[in-house]
C-alpha positions as CSV (number, residue, x, y, z in Angstrom):
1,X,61.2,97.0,39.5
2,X,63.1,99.8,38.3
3,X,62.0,102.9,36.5
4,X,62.2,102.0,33.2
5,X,59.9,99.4,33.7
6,X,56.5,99.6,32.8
7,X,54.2,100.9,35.4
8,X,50.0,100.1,35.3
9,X,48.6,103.4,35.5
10,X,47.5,104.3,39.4
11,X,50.6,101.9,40.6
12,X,53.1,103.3,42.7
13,X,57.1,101.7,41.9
14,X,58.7,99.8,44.5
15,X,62.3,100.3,44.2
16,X,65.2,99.2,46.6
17,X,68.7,100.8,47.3
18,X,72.1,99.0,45.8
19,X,72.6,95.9,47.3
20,X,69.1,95.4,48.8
21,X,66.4,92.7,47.9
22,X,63.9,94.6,45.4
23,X,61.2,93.8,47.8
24,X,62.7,96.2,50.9
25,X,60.6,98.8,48.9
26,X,57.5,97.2,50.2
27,X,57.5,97.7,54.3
28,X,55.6,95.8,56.6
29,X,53.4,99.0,56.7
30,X,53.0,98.3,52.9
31,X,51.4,94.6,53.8
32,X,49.4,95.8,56.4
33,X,47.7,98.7,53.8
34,X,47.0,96.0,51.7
35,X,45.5,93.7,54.2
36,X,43.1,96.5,54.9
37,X,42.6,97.2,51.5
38,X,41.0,94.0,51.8
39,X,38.7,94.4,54.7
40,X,37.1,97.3,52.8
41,X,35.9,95.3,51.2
42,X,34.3,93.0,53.3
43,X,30.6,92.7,53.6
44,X,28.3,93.1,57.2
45,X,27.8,89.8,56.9
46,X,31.7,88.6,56.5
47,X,31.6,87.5,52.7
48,X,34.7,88.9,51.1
49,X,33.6,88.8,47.6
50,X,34.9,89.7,43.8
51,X,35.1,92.9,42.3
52,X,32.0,92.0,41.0
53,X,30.2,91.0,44.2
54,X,30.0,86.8,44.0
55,X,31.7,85.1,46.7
56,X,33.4,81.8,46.4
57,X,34.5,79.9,49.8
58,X,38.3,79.3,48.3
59,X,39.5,83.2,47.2
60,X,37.4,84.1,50.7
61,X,39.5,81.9,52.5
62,X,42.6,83.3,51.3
63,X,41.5,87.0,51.5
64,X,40.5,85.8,55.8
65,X,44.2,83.8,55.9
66,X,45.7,87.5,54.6
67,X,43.4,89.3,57.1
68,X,44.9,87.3,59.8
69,X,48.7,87.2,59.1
70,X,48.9,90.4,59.2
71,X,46.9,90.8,62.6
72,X,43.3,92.1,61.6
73,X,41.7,89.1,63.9
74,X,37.8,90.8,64.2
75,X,37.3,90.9,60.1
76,X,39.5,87.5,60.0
77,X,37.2,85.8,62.9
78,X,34.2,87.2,61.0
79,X,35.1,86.1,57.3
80,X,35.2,82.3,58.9
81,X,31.9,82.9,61.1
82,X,30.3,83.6,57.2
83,X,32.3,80.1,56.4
84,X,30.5,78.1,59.2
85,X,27.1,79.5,58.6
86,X,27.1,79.3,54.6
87,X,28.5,75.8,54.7
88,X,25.5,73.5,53.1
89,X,24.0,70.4,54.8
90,X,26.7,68.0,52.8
91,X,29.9,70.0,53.3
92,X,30.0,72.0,51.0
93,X,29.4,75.7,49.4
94,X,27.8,77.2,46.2
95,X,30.4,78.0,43.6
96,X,28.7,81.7,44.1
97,X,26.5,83.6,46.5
98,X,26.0,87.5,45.8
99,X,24.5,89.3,48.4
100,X,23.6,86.3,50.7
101,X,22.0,85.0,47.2
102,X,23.1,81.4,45.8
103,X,24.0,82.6,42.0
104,X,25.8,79.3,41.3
105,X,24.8,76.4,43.5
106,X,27.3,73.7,41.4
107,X,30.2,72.6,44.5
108,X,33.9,72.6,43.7
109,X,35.9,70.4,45.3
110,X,39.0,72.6,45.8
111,X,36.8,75.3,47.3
112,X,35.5,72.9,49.7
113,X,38.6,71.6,51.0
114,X,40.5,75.5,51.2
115,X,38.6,76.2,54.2
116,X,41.6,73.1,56.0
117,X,44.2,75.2,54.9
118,X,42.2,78.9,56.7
119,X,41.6,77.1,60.4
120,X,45.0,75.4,60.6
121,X,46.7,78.5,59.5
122,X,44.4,80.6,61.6
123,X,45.4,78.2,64.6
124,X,49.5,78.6,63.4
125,X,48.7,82.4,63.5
126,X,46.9,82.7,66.4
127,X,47.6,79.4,68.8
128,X,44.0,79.9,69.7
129,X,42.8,76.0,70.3
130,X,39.4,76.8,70.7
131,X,38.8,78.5,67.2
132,X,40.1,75.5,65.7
133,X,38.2,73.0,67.6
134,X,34.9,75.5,66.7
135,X,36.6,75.2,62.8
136,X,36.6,71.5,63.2
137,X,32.8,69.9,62.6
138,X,32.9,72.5,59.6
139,X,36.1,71.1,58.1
140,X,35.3,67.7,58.9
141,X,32.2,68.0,56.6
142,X,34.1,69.9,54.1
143,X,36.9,67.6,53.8
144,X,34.2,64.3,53.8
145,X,32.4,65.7,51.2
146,X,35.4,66.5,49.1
147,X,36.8,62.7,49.4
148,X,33.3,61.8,48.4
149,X,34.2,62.9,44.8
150,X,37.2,60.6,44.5
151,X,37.6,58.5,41.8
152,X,39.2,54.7,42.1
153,X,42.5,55.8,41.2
154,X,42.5,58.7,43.6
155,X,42.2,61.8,41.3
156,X,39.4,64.2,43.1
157,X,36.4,65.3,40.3
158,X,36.6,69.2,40.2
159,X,33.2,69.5,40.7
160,X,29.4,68.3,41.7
161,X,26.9,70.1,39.4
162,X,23.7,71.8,40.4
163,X,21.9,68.8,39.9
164,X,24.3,66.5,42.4
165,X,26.5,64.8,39.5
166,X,30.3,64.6,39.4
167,X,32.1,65.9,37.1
168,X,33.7,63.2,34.9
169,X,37.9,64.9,35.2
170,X,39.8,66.1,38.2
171,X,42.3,69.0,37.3
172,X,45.7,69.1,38.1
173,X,45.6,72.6,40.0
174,X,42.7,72.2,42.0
175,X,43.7,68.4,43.4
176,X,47.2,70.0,43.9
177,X,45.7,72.3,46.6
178,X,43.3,69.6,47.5
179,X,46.3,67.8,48.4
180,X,47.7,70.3,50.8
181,X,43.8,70.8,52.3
182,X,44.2,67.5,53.3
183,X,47.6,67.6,55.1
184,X,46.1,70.4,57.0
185,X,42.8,68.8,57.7
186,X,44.7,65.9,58.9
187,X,46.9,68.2,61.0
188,X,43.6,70.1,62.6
189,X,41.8,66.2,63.4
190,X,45.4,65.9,65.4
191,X,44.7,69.0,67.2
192,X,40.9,68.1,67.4
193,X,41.8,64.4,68.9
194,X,39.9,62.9,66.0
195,X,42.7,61.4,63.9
196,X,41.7,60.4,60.3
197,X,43.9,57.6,58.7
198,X,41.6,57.4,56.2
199,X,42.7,61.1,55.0
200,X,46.2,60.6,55.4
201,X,45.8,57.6,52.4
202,X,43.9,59.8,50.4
203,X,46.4,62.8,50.7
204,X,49.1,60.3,49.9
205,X,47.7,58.3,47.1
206,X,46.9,62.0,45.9
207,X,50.3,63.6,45.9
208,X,51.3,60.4,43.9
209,X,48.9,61.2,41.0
210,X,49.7,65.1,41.2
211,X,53.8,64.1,41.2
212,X,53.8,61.3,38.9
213,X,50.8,61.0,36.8
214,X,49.8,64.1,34.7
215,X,47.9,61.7,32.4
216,X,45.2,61.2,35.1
217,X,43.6,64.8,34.9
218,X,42.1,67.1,32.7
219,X,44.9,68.5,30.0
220,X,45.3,72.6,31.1
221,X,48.8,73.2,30.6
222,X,48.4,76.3,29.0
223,X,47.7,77.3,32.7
224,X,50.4,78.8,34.9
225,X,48.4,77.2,37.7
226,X,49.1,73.4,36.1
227,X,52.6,74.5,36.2
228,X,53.7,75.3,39.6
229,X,50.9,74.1,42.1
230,X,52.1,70.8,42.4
231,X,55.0,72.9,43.9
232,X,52.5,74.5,45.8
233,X,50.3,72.5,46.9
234,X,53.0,70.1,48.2
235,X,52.5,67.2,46.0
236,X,56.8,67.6,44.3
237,X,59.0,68.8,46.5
238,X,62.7,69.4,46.8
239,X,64.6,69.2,43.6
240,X,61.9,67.9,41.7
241,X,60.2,70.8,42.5
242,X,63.1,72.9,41.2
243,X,63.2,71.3,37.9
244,X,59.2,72.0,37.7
245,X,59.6,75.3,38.2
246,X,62.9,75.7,35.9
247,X,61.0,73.8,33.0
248,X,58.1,75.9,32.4
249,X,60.2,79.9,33.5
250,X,60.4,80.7,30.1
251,X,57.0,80.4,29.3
252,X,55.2,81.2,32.1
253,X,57.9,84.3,33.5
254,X,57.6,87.7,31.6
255,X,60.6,89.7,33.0
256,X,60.2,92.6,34.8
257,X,56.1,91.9,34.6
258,X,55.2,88.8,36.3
259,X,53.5,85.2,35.5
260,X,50.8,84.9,32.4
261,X,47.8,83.7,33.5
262,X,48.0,82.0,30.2
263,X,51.2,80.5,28.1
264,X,49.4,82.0,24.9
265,X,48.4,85.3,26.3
266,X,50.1,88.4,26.6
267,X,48.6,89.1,29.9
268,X,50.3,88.7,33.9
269,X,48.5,88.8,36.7
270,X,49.2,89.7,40.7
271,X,47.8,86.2,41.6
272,X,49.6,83.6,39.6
273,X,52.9,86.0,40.3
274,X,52.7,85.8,43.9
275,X,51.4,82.2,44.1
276,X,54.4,81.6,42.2
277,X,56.7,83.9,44.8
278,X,55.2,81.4,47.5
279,X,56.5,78.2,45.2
280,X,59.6,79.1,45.0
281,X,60.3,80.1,48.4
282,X,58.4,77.0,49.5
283,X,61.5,74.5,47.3
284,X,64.1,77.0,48.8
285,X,64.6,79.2,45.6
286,X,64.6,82.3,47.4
287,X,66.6,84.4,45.0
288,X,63.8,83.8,42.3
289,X,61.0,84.5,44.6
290,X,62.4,88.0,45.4
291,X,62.7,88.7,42.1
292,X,59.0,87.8,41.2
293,X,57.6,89.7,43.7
294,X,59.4,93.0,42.8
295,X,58.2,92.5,39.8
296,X,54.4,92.0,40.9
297,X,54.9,95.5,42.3
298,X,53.6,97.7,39.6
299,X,50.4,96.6,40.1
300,X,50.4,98.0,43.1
301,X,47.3,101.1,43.3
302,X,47.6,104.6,45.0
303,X,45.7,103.0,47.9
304,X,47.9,99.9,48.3
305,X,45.2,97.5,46.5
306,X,46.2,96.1,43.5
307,X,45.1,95.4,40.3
308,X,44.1,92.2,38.7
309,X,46.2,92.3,35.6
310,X,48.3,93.6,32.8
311,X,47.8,93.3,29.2
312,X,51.2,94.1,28.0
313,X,50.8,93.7,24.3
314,X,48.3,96.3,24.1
315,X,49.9,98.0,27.9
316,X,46.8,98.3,29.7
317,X,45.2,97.0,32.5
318,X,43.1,93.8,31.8
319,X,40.2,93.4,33.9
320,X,40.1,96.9,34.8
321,X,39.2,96.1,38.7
322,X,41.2,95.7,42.1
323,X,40.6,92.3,43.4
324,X,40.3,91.0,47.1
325,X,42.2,87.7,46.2
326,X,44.9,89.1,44.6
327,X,46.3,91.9,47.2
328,X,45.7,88.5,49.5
329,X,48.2,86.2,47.3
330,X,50.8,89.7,47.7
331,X,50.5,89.9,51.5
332,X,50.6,85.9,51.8
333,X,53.5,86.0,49.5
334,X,55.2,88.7,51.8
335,X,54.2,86.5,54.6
336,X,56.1,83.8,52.8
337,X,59.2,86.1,52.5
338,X,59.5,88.1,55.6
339,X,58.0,85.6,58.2
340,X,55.2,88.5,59.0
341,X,53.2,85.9,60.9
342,X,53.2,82.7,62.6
343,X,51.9,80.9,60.0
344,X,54.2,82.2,57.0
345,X,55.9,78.6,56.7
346,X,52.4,76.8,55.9
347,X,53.1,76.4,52.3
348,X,56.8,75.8,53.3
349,X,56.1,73.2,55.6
350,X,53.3,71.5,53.3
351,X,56.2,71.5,50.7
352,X,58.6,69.9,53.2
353,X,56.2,67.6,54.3
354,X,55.5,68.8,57.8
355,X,52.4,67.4,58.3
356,X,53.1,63.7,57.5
357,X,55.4,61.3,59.6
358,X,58.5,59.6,58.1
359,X,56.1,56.4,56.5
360,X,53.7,59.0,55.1
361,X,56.3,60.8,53.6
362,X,57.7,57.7,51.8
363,X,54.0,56.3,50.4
364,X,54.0,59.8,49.3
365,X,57.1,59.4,47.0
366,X,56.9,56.3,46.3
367,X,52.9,55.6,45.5
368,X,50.2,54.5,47.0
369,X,48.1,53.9,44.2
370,X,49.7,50.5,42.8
371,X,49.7,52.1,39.5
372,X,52.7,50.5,37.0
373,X,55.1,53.3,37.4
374,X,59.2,53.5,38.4
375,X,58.0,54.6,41.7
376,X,55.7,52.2,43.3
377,X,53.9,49.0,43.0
378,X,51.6,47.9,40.4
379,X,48.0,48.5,39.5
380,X,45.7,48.8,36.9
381,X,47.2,50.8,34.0
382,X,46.1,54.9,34.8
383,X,44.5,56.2,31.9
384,X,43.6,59.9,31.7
385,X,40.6,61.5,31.6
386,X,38.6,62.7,28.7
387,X,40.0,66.7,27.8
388,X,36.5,68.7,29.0
């Protein structure tokens, strides 16, 4: 950013000299501040929770995946211990524990399945076999329970209620990053000599609804999230993935600020601006994702957290809190940029399909859901689901 930009109060500018990225401001000291900004504020037990102090297994997963790229192993080791012990009897977790309390006890499916995308990358990071083979029964549970909420055309229900029922829609965002749970659960079975076939359909007939049929889940387009985590997730890659990106810049991208949470609202925030940074480096639009993530900078805090959001109608910061998850989505973004880790390329590689052989790739493109579209076979005619 550069000085006349706006700056939320407590943030500290990132500049760069001439002829630099805008991101050389932020030093790999930087990341690493921010990664222990982060185990502050993890509990004894190894919850990483909110601002507000409710955890939820997918932003914990991302805070322990930030912990570990940037080499804090003990507080990374001990955020997935709290994983494996908090994991119910069917797979999954409550939406929210506070304080070792259950305060929601509904089951997402897209939290579920994040905990895939922790033990592979933890493996990547690390090349520690034996954590990922002690990950394995919990993933393998996670990932079964998740599949368990599939509907006949392949869309994934967002949630189970408290009371054990389905949700009747599947949305867009959260099946996107189901979709890459499942490449690397499928990856982690490899590794664990358990092979799933059974995953790889799902994961395929999956990234077929998420690239071609928009009609088959919940209408949230107003989201940034619905906009570039097909990109994201891995479900549209190369230069359809471009295009995806390119179609919605204008009104998602606030120059200079970062991504709106919301098309409608005058309000950016770190996450969906570095999730976004990771998209575009992911379809090889590295020019972009430089640019976004200077711009994420001046939310940057005095002690190298950062804040949630910006309000810049009204030019304050909206929630007025520091969040775990969102100075993890900045170092994983970093990660993404500067190759800080082992595991930077695991959104990259999802994207590039890594994780599936050459036939994979193709049911992937072309369908596997023998639905009546341009790009693969027929099947009944997809309808979508009712808007919630």
């Amino acid at each position: 950013m550069t000085t006349g930009e706006v700056t939320a109060p407590g943030a500290r500018a990132m500049t760069a000299g001439a002829g630099r990225p805008r991101t050389a401001g932020l030093t790999r000291a930087d990341v690493l501040a921010t990664a222990e900004s982060i185990a502050r504020m993890q509990e004894h037990s190894g919850a990483i929770p909110w601002p507000d102090g409710h955890v939820d297994a997918w932003d914990h997963v991302e805070c322990a995946m930030a912990l570990s790229a940037c080499g804090l192993r003990e507080p990374a080791r001990r955020a997935y211990r709290w994983l494996r012990e908090t994991q119910r009897a069917d797979g999954s977790w409550p939406r929210s524990v506070t304080s070792g309390t259950v305060t929601d006890a509904a089951a997402e499916s897209h939290h579920a399945a994040y905990i895939a995308v922790g033990a592979w990358h933890e493996y990547l990071v690390t090349g520690d076999e034996r954590h990922g083979l002690t990950m394995w029964p919990a993933v393998r549970r996670a990932v079964d329970w998740v599949l368990g909420l599939r509907g006949p055309r392949g869309e994934i229900s967002w949630e189970r209620d408290a009371a054990g029922q389905a949700a009747s829609f599947a949305l867009l965002s959260g099946c996107s990053s189901i979709h890459q749970s499942l490449r690397c659960a499928i990856a982690l079975a490899k590794l664990a000599g358990d092979p799933r076939p059974d995953w790889e359909l799902a994961a395929d007939q999956l990234a077929h609804l998420v690239a071609a049929h928009p009609e088959a889940f919940a209408d949230r387009s107003r989201f940034a999230m619905d906009w570039y985590y097909p990109v994201l997730g891995g479900a549209v890659g190369g230069t359809e993935a471009a295009a995806r990106l390119a179609s919605g810049w204008d009104r998602f991208v606030v120059p200079g600020l970062g991504v709106r949470c919301v098309s409608d609202q005058p309000w950016v925030t770190g996450a969906e601006t570095c999730e976004l940074v990771i998209a575009l480096d992911a379809c090889g639009m590295r020019t972009e994702a430089l640019e976004v993530f200077a711009d994420a900078q001046h939310l940057r805090h005095r002690d190298d957290s950062y804040w949630t959001g910006w309000q810049f109608a009204n030019s304050e910061l909206f929630p007025r809190e520091r969040s775990s998850w969102t100075a993890a989505a900045v170092v994983l973004a970093a990660d993404a940029l500067t190759g800080l880790s082992p595991g930077a390329g695991i959104f990259r590689d999802t994207a590039g399909a890594i994780f599936r052989d050459t036939a994979g790739a193709q049911a992937a493109d072309r369908g596997t859901c023998d639905c009546d579209c341009d790009s693969g076979p027929s099947h009944a005619q997809l309808s979508g689901p009712p808007a919630p």
